[in-house]
C-alpha positions as CSV (number, residue, x, y, z in Angstrom):
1,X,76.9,-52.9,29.5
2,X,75.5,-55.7,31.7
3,X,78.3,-58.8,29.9
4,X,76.9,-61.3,32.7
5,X,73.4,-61.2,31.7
6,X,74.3,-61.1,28.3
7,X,76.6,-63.9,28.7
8,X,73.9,-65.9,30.5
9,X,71.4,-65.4,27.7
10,X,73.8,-66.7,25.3
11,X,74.8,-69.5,27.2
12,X,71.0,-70.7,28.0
13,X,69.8,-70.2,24.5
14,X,72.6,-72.5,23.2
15,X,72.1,-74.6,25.7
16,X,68.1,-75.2,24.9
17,X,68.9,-74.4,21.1
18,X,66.7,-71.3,21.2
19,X,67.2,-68.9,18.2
20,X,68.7,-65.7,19.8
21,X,68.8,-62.3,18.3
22,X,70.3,-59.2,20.4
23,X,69.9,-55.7,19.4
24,X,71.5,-53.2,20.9
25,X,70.9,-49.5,20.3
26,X,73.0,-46.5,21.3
27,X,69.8,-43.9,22.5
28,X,72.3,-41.1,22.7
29,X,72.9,-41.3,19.2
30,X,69.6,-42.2,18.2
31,X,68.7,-38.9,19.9
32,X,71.3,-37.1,19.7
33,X,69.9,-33.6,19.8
34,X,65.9,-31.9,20.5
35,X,64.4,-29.7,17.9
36,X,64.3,-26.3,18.8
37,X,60.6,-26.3,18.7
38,X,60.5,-29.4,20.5
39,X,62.3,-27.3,23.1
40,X,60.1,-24.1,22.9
41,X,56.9,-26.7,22.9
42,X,58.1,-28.1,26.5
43,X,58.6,-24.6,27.9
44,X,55.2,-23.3,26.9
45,X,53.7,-26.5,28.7
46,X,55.5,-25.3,32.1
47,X,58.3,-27.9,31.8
48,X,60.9,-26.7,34.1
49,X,64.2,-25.1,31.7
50,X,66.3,-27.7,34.3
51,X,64.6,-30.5,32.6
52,X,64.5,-29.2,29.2
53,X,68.4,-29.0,29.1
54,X,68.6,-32.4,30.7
55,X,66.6,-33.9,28.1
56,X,69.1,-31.8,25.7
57,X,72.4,-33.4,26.7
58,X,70.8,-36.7,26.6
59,X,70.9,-36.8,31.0
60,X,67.9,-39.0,31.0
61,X,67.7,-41.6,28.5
62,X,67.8,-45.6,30.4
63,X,69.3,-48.1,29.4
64,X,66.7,-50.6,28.1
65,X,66.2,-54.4,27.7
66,X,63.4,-55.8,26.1
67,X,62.9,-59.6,26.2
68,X,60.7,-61.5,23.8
69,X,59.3,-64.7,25.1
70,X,60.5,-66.4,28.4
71,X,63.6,-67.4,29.6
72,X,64.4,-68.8,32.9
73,X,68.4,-68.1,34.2
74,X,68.0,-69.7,37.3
């Protein structure tokens, strides 16, 4: 998890008395498994079986931040 900018955010939204909400979502949970069909329907598109099982043990879910508004840390 990326504490610093975190801790910044927090910091500058108290500082400028900003309403802050942070949300944080575990994707690997959220997704934890693909369908089976979802599976068959990459494969007869000509997605390669590599990716497929990638996608299966959750290999290429990011980590994501989304920021609402502005805010300048400098």
């Amino acid at each position: 998890m990326y504490v610093h900018t975190i801790t910044k955010i927090i910091e500058v939204s108290r500082e400028y008395k900003l309403p802050l909400c942070l949300t944080f979502i575990d994707l690997k949970k959220a997704f934890k498994s693909l369908e089976t069909e979802a599976a068959e329907t990459l494969l007869t598109q000509g997605i390669p079986t590599q990716y497929i099982k990638k996608v299966k043990r959750n290999e290429c879910w990011p980590t994501s931040i989304v920021y609402v508004g502005t805010l300048d840390c400098s």
